[in-house]
N, C-alpha and C positions, 0 to 999 in steps of 0.2 A: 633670596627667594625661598620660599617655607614648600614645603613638600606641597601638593597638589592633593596627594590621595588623604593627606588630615582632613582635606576639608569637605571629600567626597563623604556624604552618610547613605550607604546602603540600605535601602527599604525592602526588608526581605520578607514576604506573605507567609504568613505560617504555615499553611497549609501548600505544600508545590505537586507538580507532576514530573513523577521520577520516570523511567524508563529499567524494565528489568528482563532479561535475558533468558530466558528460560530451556531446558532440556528439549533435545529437538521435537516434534510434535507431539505435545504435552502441551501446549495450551491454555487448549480449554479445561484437562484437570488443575492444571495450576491457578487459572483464575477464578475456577469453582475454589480455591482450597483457600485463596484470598478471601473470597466474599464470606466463606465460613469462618476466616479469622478478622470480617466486620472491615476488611481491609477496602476502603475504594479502590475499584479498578476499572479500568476500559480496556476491554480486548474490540478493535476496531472489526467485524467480517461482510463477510459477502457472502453473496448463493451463487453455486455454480453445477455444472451437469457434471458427472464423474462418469466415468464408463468402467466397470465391471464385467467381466467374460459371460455372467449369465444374465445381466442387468444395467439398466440405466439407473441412474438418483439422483436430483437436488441436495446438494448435502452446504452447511454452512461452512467456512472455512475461516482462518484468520489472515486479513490483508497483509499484517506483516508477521511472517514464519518466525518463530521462536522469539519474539517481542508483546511485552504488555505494559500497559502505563500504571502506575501506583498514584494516586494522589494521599501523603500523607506528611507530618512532620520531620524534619531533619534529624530528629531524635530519635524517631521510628525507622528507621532507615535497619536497624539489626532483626528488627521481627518479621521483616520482609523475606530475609536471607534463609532463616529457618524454618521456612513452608517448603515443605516436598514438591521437588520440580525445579525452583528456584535456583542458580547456575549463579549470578551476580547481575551488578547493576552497569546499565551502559552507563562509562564514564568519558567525560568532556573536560581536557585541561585537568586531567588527574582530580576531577569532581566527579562527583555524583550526574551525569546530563539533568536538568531541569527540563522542562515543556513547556512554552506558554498555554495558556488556556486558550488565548486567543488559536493558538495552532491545534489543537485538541476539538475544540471548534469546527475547526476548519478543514478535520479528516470527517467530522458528524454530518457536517454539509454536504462534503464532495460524496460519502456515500449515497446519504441522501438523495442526493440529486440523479445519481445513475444506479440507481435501484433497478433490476431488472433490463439495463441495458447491455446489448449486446448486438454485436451486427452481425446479419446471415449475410454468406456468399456464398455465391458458386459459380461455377466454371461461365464465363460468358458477362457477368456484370463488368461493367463498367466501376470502377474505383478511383478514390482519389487518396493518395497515401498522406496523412493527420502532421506526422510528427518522422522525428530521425534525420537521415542523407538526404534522403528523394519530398521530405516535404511540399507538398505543393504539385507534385507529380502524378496525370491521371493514369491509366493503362486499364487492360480486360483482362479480368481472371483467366489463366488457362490453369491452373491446378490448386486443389485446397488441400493441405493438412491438418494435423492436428492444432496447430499453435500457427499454421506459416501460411503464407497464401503466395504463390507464383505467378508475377503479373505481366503483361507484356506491356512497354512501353513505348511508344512511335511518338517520334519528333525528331526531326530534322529529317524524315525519310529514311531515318530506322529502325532496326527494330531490337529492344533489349528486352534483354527477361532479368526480372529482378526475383528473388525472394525478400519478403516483407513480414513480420511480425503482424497478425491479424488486429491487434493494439492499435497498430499506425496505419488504419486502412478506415476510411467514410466513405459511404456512398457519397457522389457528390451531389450536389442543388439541382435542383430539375430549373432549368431557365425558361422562362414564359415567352 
């Protein structure tokens, strides 16, 4: 029997999407410092409200903290390293991680799509929690924090209080 992997040929696209690591919130000057050195890059963000002791602000942020995509040659992989900021490359199976496009894509979309969303609560709504343990579980606010929301739950003629990640929280469907 002849080896299997002779007869695999790798079709490798010259151009990939690396993933690179960068110094903690540095970012956005490290992907500035790419585009100055003509490098493609994708820093995925979002808008979010920040709260300041004398102030509120919309400020843009990066979805993933100290993460940026490079799309460039395997060869080019050393001019990456030598931009200020740049920390090393996330590696996969002691490689370099690749990206498909098709996944790259597919962070473009999901922004896209929840642009500007965000759910308001407060004390007394009705919820239904998205995602986690309690999936599927409705309950009524009785407390909101910063990040968490505290919900009461009744079923079976009890009564629980959960904390919940505001992520895993939808209003639920108004039924007609």
């Amino acid at each position: 029997m002849e080896n299997q992997l002779d007869e695999i040929k790798i079709v490798k696209p010259e151009y990939q999407w690396y993933v690179i690591y960068t110094a903690p919130r540095s970012e956005k000057k490290v992907y500035d410092r790419l585009l100055d050195e003509l490098i493609e890059s994708y820093m995925p963000t979002y808008v979010t409200e920040r709260q300041w002791s004398d102030r509120r602000k919309m400020v843009e942020v990066p979805l993933f903290n100290s993460y940026i995509f490079v799309r460039l040659k395997e060869t080019e992989l050393s001019s990456v390293l030598r931009v200020a900021g740049v920390v090393r490359f996330v590696y996969y199976l002691k490689q370099p991680a690749i990206v498909r496009q098709r996944e790259i894509d597919n962070i473009r979309e999901f922004l896209r799509q929840t642009q500007g969303y965000r759910i308001k609560v407060q004390k007394g709504d009705k919820v239904q929690v998205s995602s986690g343990m309690l999936n599927g579980v409705s309950g009524e606010v009785i407390r909101v924090n910063k990040n968490k929301v505290m919900i009461r739950i009744e079923q079976i003629g009890l009564s629980v209080v959960a904390t919940v990640p505001r992520s895993q929280l939808q209003k639920p469907l108004l039924q007609v």
